[in-house]
C-alpha positions, 0 to 999 in steps of 0.5 A: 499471522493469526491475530489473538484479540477478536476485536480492535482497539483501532482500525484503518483501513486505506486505499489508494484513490488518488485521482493522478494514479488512476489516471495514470492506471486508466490511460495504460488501461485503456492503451493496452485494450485499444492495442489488442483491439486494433491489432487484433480485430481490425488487422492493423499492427499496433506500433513500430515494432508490434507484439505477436498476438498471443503476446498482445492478449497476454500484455492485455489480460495483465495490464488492461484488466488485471493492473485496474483491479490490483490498483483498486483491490490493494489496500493499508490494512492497521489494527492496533490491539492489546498485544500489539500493532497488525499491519497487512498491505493486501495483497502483498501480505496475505497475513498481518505483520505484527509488531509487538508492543514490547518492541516498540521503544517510542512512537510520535505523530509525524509528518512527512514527505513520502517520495523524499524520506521514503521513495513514495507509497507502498512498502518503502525503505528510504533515508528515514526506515520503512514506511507503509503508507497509501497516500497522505503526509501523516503518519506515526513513527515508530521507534523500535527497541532494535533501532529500527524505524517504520513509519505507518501512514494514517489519515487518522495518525492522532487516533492511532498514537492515541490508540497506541498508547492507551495499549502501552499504558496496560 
């Protein structure tokens, strides 16, 4: 969705650094390189049951390399302008989501707890609506005119509230 105003009343911008995820991205990383090297270019099988070596370069290409550059890349993208709230979580949304500021009934400042209300971070649709969120336990709550509810996560959730509503005030 093509945003109509040229500048934002507010914008943030998330990533997730987490150090438990990229320990977690790097050690599977690294298991997948040490794996196709040692099968690969010393001649030893990898594991009990070894991949073929084309399927190990393509295990390999996937998760050594392009898991770590995914994780790094995918970003919480939240701009608040006069016409409405623009979410983008690259690059699962090649574009921003709008929500209008006519669907919008309410909003408050939230804290919440991401795996019990939601199931984690990402996209998520848990008890409490859908969330976006990359990390953190604050957020804004929104309370659409249709019922639905989604939570944006934000390390500055007061600025974005605030943000909101000097737009809903106009």
């Amino acid at each position: 969705m093509k945003i109509n105003s040229t500048s934002p009343i507010y914008r943030e911008v998330q990533h997730f650094r987490q150090l438990w995820i990229w320990v977690l991205t790097l050690f599977i990383s690294v298991l997948c390189i040490y794996g196709a090297v040692q099968q690969l270019i010393m001649g030893k099988p990898f594991g009990n049951n070894p991949a073929s070596d084309s399927m190990l370069v393509v295990i390999t290409i996937i998760f050594g390399f392009g898991f770590p550059v995914f994780m790094y890349k995918i970003n919480l993208t939240t701009e608040v302008h006069e016409d409405g709230l623009y979410l983008r979580f690259f690059p699962l949304h090649l574009s921003f989501r709008k929500i209008g500021l006519e669907n919008i009934a309410e909003f408050n400042v939230e804290t919440y707890r991401a795996i019990i209300d939601y199931g984690g971070w990402g996209i998520k649709y848990g008890r409490k609506g859908q969330a976006y969120n990359v990390s953190g336990n604050r957020g804004v709550q929104l309370q659409l005119s249709n019922g639905k509810r989604i939570l944006i996560g934000s390390r500055r959730a007061e600025e974005l509230a605030e943000a909101l509503k000097s737009v809903l005030r106009r």
